[in-house]
C-alpha positions as CSV (number, residue, x, y, z in Angstrom):
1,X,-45.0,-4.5,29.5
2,X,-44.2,-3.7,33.0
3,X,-41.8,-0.7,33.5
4,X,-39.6,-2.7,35.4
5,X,-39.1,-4.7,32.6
6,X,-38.5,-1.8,30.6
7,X,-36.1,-0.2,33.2
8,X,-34.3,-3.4,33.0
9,X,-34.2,-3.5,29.4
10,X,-32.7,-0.4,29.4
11,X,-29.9,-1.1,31.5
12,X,-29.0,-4.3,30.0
13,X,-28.6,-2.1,26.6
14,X,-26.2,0.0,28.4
15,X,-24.4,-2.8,29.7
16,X,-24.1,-4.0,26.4
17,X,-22.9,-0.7,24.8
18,X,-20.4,-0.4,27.4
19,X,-19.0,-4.1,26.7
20,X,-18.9,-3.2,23.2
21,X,-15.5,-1.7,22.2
22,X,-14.6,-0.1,19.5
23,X,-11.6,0.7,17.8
24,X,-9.7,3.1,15.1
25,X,-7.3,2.6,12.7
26,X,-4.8,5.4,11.0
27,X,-2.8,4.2,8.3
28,X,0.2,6.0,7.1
29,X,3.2,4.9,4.2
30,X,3.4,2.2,2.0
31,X,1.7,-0.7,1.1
32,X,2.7,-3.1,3.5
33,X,1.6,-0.9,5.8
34,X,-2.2,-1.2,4.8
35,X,-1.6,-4.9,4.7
36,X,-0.1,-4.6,8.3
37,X,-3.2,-2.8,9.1
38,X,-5.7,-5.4,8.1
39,X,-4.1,-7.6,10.3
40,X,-4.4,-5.5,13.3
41,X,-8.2,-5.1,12.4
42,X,-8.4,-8.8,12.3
43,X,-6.8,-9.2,15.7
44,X,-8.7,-6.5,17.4
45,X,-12.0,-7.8,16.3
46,X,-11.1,-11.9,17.1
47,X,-11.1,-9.7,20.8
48,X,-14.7,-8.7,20.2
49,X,-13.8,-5.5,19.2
50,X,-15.6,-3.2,16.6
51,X,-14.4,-1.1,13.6
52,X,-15.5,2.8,14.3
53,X,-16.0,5.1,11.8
54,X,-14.5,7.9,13.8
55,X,-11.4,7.9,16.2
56,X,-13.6,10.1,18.8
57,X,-15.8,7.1,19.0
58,X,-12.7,4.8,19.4
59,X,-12.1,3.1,22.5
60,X,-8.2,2.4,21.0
61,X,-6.8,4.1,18.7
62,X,-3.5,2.3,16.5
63,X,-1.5,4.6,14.6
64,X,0.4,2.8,11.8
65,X,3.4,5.0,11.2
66,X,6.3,5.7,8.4
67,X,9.2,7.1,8.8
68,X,10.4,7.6,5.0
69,X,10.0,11.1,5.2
70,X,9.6,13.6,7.5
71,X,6.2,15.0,6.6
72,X,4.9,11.8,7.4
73,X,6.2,11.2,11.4
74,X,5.1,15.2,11.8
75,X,1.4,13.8,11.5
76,X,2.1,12.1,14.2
77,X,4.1,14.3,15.8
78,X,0.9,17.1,15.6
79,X,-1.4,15.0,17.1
80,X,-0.6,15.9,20.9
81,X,-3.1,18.1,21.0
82,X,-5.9,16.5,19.6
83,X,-5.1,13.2,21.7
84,X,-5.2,15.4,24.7
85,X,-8.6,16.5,24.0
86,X,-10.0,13.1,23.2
87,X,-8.6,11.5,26.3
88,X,-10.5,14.7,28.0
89,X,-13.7,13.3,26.6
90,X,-12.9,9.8,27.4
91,X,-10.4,9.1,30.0
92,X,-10.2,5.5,29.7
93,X,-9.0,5.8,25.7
94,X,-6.0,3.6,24.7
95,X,-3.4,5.3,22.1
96,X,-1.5,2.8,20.7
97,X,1.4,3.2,18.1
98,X,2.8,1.1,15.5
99,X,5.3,0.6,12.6
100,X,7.9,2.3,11.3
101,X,8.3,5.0,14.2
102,X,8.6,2.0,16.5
103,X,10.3,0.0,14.7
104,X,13.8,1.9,14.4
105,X,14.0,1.7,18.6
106,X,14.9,5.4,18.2
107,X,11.9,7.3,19.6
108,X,11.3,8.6,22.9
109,X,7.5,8.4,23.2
110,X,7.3,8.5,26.8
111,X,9.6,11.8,26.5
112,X,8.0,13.0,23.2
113,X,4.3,11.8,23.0
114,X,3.3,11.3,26.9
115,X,-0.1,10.6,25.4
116,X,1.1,7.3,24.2
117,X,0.2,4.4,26.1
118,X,1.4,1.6,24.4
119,X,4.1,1.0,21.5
120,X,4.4,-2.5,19.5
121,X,6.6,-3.3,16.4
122,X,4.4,-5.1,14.1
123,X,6.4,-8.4,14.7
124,X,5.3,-8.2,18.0
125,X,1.5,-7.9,17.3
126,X,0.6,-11.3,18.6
127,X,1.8,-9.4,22.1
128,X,-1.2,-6.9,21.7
129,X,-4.0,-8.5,23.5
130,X,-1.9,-8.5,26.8
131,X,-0.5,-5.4,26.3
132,X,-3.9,-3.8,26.0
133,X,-5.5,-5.8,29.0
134,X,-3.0,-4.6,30.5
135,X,-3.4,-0.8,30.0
136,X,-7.5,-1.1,30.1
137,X,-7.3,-3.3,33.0
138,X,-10.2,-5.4,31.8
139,X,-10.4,-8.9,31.1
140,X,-10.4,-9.6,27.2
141,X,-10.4,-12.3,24.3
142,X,-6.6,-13.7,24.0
143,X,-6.2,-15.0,20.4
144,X,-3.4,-17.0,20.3
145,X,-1.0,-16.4,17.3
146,X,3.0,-17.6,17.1
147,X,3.6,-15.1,14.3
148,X,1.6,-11.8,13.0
149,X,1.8,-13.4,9.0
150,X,-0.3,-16.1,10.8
151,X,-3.0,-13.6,11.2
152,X,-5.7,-13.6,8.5
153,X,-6.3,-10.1,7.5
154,X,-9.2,-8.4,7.3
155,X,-9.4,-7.0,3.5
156,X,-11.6,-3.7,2.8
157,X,-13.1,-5.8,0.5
158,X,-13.6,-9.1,-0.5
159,X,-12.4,-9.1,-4.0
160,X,-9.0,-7.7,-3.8
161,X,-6.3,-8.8,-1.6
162,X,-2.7,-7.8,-0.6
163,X,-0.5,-10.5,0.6
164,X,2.9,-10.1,1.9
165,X,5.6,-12.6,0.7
166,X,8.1,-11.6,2.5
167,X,9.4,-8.9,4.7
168,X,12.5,-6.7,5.5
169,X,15.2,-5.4,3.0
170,X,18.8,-6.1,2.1
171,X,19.9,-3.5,-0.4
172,X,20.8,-0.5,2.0
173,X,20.0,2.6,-0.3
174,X,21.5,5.0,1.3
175,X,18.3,7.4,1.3
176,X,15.9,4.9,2.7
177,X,15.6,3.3,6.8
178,X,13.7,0.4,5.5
179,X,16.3,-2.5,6.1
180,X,16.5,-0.8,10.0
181,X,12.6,-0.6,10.5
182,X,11.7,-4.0,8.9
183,X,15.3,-5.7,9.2
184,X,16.7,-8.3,6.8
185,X,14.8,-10.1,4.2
186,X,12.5,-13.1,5.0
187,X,10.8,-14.8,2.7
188,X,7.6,-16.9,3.8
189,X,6.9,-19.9,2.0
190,X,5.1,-20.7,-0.9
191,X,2.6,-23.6,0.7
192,X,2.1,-20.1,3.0
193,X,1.3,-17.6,0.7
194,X,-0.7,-20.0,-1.6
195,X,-3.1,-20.8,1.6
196,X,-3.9,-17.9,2.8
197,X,-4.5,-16.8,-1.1
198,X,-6.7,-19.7,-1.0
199,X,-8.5,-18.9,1.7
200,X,-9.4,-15.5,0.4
201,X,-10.2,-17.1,-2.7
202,X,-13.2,-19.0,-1.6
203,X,-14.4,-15.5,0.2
204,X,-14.6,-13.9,-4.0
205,X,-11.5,-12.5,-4.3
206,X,-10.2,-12.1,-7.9
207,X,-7.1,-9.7,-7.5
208,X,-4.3,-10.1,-5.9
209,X,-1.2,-8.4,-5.3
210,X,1.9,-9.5,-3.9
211,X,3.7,-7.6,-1.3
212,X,7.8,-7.2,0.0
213,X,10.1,-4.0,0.0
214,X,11.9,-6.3,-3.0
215,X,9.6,-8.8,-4.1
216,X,12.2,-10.0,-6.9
217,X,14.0,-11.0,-4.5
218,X,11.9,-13.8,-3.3
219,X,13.5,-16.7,-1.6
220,X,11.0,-18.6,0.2
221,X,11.4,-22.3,0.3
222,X,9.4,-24.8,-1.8
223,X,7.5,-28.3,-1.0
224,X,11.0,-30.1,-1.7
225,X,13.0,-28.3,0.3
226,X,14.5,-25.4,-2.3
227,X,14.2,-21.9,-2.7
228,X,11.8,-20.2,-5.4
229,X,12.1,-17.8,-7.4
230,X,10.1,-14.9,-7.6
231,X,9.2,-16.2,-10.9
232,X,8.1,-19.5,-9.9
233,X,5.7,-18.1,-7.3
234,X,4.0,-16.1,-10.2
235,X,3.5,-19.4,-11.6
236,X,2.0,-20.9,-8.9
237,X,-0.3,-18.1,-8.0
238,X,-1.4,-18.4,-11.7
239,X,-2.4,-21.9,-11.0
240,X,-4.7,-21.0,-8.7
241,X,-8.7,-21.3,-9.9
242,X,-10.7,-18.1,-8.8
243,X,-7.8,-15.7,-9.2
244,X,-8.4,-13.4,-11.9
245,X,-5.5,-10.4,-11.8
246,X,-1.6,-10.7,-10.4
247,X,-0.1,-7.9,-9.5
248,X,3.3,-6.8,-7.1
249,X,4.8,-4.5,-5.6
250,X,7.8,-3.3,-5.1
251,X,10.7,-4.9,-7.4
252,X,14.2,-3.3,-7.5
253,X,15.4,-2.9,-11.2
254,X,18.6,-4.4,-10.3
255,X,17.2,-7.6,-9.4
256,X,14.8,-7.8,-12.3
257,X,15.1,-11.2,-14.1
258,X,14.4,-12.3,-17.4
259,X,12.0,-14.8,-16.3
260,X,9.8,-12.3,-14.7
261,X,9.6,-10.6,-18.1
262,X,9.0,-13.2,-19.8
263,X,6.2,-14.0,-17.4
264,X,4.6,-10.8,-17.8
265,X,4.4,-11.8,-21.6
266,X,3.0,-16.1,-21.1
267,X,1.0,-15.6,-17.9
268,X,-3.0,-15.1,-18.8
269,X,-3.7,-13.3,-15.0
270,X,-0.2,-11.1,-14.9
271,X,-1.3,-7.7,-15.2
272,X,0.9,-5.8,-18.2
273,X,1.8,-3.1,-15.3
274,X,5.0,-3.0,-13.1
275,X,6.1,-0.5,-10.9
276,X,10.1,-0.1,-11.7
277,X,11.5,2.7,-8.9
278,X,14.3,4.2,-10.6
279,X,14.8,7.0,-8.2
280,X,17.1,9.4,-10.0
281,X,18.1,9.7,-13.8
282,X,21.7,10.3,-13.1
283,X,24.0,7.7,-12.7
284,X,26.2,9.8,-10.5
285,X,23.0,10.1,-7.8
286,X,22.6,6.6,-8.2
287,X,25.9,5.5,-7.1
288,X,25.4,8.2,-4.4
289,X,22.1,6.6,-3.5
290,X,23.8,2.8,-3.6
291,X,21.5,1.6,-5.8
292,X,23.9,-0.6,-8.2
293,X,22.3,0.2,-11.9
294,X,22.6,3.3,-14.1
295,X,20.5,5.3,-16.2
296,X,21.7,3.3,-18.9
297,X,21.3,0.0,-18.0
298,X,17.9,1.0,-16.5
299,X,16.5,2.3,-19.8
300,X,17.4,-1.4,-21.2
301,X,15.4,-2.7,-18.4
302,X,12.7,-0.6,-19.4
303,X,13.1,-1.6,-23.1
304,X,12.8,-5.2,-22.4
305,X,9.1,-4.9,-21.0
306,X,8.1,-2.6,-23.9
307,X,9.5,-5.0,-26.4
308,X,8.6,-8.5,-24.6
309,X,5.3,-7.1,-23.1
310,X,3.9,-4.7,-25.7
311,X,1.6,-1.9,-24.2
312,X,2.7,-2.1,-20.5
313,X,2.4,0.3,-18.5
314,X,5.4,1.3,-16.1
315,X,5.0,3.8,-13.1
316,X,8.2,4.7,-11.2
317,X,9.3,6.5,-7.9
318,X,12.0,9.4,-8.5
319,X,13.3,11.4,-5.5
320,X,14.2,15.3,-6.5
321,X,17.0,17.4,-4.6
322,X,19.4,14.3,-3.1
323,X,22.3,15.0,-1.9
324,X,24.3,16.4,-4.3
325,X,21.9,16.4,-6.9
326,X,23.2,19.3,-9.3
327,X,21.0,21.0,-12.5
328,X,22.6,18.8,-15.0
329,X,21.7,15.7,-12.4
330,X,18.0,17.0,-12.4
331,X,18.3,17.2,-16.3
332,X,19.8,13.6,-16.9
333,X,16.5,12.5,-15.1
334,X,14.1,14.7,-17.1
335,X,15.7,13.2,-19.9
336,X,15.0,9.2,-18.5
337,X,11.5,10.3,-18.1
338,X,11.2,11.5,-21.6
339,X,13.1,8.2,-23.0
340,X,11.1,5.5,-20.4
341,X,7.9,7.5,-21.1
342,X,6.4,6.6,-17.6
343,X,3.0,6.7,-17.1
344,X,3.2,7.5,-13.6
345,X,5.8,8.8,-10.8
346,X,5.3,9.2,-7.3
347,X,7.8,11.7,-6.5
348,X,9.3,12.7,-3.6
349,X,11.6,16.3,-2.6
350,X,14.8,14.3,-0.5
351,X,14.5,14.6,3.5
352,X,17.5,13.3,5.4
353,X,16.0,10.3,7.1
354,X,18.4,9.4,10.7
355,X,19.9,6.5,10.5
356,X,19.9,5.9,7.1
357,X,23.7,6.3,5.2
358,X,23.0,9.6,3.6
359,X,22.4,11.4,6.7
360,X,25.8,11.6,7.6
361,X,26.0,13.6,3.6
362,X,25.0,17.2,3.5
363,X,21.8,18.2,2.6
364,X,22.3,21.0,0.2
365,X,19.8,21.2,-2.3
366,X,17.6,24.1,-0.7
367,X,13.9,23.7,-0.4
368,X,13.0,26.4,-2.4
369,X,15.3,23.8,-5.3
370,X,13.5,20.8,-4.4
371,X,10.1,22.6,-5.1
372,X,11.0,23.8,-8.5
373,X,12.3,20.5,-9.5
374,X,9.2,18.7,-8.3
375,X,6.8,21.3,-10.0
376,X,8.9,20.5,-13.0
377,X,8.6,16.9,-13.4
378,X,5.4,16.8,-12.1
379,X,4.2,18.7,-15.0
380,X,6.0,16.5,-17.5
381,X,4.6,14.1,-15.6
382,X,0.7,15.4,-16.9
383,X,1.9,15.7,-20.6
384,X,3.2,12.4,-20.9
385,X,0.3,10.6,-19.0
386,X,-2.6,12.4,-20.9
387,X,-0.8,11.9,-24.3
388,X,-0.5,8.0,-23.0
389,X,-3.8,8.1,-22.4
390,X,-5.3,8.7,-25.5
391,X,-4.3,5.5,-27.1
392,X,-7.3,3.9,-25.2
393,X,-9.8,6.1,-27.1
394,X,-11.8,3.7,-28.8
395,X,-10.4,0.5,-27.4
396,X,-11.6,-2.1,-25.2
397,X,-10.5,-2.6,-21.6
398,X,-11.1,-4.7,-18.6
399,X,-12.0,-3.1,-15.1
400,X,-12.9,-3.9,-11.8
401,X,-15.2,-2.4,-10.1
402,X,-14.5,-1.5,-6.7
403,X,-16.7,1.5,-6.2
404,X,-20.6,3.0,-6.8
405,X,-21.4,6.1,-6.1
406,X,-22.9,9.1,-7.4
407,X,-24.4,7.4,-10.2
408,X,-20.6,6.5,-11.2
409,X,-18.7,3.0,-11.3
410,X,-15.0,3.3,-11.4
411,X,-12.5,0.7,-10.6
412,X,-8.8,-0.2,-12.4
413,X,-8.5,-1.5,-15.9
414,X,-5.8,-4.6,-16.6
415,X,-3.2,-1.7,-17.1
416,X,-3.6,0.0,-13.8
417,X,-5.4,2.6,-15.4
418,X,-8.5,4.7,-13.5
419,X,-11.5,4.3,-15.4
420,X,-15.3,5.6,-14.6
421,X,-18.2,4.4,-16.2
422,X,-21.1,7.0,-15.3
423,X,-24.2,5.6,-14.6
424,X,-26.5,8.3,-14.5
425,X,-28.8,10.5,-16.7
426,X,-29.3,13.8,-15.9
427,X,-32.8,13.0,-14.8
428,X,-32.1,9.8,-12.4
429,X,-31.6,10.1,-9.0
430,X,-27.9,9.6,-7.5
431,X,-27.1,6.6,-6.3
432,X,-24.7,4.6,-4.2
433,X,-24.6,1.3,-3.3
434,X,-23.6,-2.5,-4.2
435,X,-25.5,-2.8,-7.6
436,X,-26.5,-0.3,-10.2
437,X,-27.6,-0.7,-14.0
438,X,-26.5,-4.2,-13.5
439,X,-23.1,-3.2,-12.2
440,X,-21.8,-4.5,-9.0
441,X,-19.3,-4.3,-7.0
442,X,-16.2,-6.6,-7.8
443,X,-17.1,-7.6,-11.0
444,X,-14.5,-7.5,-13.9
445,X,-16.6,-5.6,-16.9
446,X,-15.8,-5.1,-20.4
447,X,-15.1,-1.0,-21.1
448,X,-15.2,1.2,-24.6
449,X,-13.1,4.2,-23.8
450,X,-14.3,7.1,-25.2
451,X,-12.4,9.8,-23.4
452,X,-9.0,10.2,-21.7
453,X,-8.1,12.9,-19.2
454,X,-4.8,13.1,-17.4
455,X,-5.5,10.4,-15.0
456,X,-8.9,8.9,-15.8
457,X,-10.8,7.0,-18.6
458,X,-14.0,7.5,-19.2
459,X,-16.0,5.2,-21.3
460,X,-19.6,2.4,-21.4
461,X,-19.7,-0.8,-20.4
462,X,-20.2,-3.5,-23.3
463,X,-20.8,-7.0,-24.0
C-alpha cells in the first residue's frame, strides 16, 4: 500500500469520526420520565446520532428533569460548573434541557443556567431536530413526527417495555405540580397503544407495563367510537399473543374500581402486584393534601386485593412532615402501615413545591422532624418486608431475567420481588454476559427460594 493511500485513509477516518455524533442522556423522576427518555434516544439516533457512554464524550447532552422535589432540580441546579468545564473541552457541545423544569414555563435558564442552550417541553420534541440544527449550525436528518407518542421508543432492552397510555393529571393534590408540568389528562387510544405494544412484541418483548400519572383513570376511545375503561384495556392487552407479564403504574386509590380487582384475580398475564400511593395515614393530611379517601376507606381498598387477589403484593408512596402533619398524624400512618402490611414504600420528607396549592400553607414540620419520621418508617419499613419475605422460603416463583453478571442472574419474580440466582462456584471464573449455565437474558425461569433477605430472594433455578 502506497502511503498516500494510507494518508488518505486516515483522513477519511477522521472525517468520519467527526460526522459521527454522539449524544447523552440524564434521566431524573418518575417513570414516565424514562419512557420520555427512550423517545428522545429514538429521535436523536433516526438523526444519525449515537448513544455515548459518557456525557464528556457527548456531542449533546438532554437533561430530563423533575420538579417534585427539590433535591431533584438542585442536580440540575449544581451542574454549572461541571457544564462549564465540558464546554471548555469542547466548545461546540449542545446542553439541552427537558421535562418537568421546562414544563411549568417558570424557570429562567437564560438568567439561571446561561450554560443552557436549548429548552423543549416534551410535547414539543418533534421541534428538536430544528432546534438543534439550529444551535450546531450543521445540516442534519429531519425525522418528521406530528406528535412525540408517535415516536417509537428505544427500550433498554428488548424484553420489557413501558408504554404511556395517557398523559397529564386531573386530581390537583395539593402537594404535587404534576397537573401544571404535564397538564390535563389525555388518554391515547387503544388501537394506539395496542400497536406500538405490537410492534415491540415481534422485537421479544414479554413485559409490559402501562404508564399515566392516573392510569385508572383511562379514557381513551375505542374502535366504535366509546371510551374504555382502564379495565377493558387490561383485557385487550391480555389478548395479545407474545405478552407474557402486565403491569401499571400509577393508579389513584380513589379511582380504583372493582373491575380492576377483579381483573387482577381472572387475568392469566396480570401481575398480583399494584402500587396503591396512599401518601399519609391520617385522614386529616389527606383532606389537607386533597386527595378525596381516608385511612379508612383506604384500608378497605387494600382489603379487597388481599381478599380477591390472595398473595399480592402492594408497595405505596407515603410523604412524612406535610403541612401540618402533627405526632399523632405521623402515628395514624404508622398504624396504616402496620394494618396494610406494605411490602414497600417509597417515601418522601414534604418540600414545598411553587405552584402547587400547598405552597401558599406553612411549612412547619422542621427538617430535623421530617428526618426522624422518615428513619422511623423506614425501619418499619425493613421489619415488615423481611418478615414478608420469608413466606417464599421454599416456594416456587417466576422471574425474569434481565441481568448477568458476576456469576449472578437476577431479575423480578411475578410479585415484583428481587430475586438472584448465583451462578457461580467458588472455583469458576466470573462472568458477564448474554447467556450463562443455560440462563439468558429475558427469559422467564422457574425459581426455588431458599433464602429471603430484606429486599432480595435468593434461590436455584428448576424445571
Amino acid at each position: 500500500m502506497h502511503s498516500w493511500q494510507r494518508i488518505d485513509q486516515n483522513a477519511i477516518l477522521s472525517m468520519l469520526k467527526k460526522c459521527m455524533r454522539k449524544y447523552h442522556i440524564t434521566t431524573y423522576g418518575c417513570q414516565m420520565n424514562v419512557s420520555d427518555s427512550e423517545r428522545i434516544a429514538s429521535m436523536l439516533e433516526a438523526m444519525n446520532f449515537t448513544a455515548s457512554k459518557t456525557e464528556a464524550e457527548a456531542d449533546v447532552l438532554i437533561y430530563n428533569t423533575c420538579s417534585v422535589r427539590q433535591k431533584s432540580e438542585n442536580r440540575i441546579l449544581g451542574s454549572r460548573e461541571k457544564w462549564q468545564v465540558m464546554k471548555q473541552n469542547n466548545p461546540n457541545m449542545v446542553i439541552g434541557v427537558t421535562g418537568c423544569m421546562v414544563a411549568h414555563k417558570g424557570y429562567d435558564f437564560q438568567r439561571k443556567l446561561p450554560e443552557v442552550d436549548i429548552t423543549f417541553d416534551i410535547q414539543e420534541l418533534p421541534q428538536l431536530p430544528g432546534k438543534l440544527a439550529k444551535t450546531m449550525g450543521v445540516d442534519l436528518v429531519m425525522p418528521e413526527y406530528s406528535e412525540y407518542l408517535h415516536i417509537l421508543p428505544k427500550t433498554k432492552n428488548k424484553f420489557q417495555i413501558s408504554v404511556p397510555i395517557m398523559t397529564g393529571c386531573n386530581n390537583f393534590c395539593s402537594f404535587c405540580i404534576v397537573p401544571f408540568t404535564r397538564g390535563r389528562e389525555k388518554s391515547r387510544t387503544v388501537a394506539d397503544i395496542i400497536t406500538e405494544i405490537k410492534k415491540f412484541v415481534k422485537k421479544g418483548a414479554k413485559e409490559v407495563m402501562l404508564l399515566g400519572q392516573n392510569v385508572n383513570s383511562y379514557r381513551g376511545m375505542k374502535d366504535d367510537g366509546k371510551q374504555a375503561t382502564f379495565a377493558y384495556l387490561l383485557h385487550k392487552v391480555e389478548e395479545i399473543s407474545g405478552v407474557e407479564r402486565i403491569l401499571y403504574t400509577s393508579p389513584h386509590p380513589k379511582d380504583m374500581t372493582d373491575d380492576v380487582i377483579e381483573a387482577h384475580a381472572t387475568l392469566k398475564n396480570l401481575c398480583p402486584t399494584v402500587h396503591l400511593p396512599v401518601q399519609s395515614g391520617s385522614s386529616a393530611v389527606l383532606r389537607r393534601m386533597n386527595r378525596f379517601y381516608t385511612k379508612e376507606s383506604f384500608l378497605d381498598l387494600v382489603q379487597k386485593f388481599y381478599d380477591r387477589v390472595p398473595g399480592i403484593t402492594i408497595s405505596t408512596d407515603i410523604i412524612v412532615g406535610f403541612c401540618g402533619e402533627t405526632e399523632q398524624d405521623f402515628q395514624d400512618t404508622l398504624d396504616l402501615y402496620r394494618k396494610a402490611q406494605f411490602d414497600l414504600v417509597y417515601i418522601g420528607m414534604y418540600s414545598p413545591r411553587p405552584h402547587s396549592l400547598a405552597y401558599k400553607m406553612k411549612d412547619d414540620i422542621p427538617r430535623k422532624e421530617k428526618e426522624r419520621r422518615f428513619h422511623i418508617l423506614h425501619a418499619l419499613q425493613e421489619e415488615i418486608a423481611e418478615e414478608k419475605n420469608k413466606i417464599y422460603i421454599n416456594k416456587k416463583i417466576h422471574v425474569l431475567i434481565d441481568k448477568i453478571k458476576n456469576g449472578v442472574a437476577s431479575g423480578r419474580s411475578e410479585h415484583g420481588k428481587y430475586v438472584e440466582i448465583p451462578l457461580l462456584r467458588s472455583s469458576e471464573t466470573s462472568f458477564e454476559g448474554r447467556v450463562f449455565k443455560g440462563l439468558e437474558l429475558g427469559e422467564i425461569v422457574t425459581v426455588k427460594v431458599n433464602e429471603a433477605l430484606t429486599w432480595v430472594l435468593r434461590g436455584e433455578k428448576v424445571s
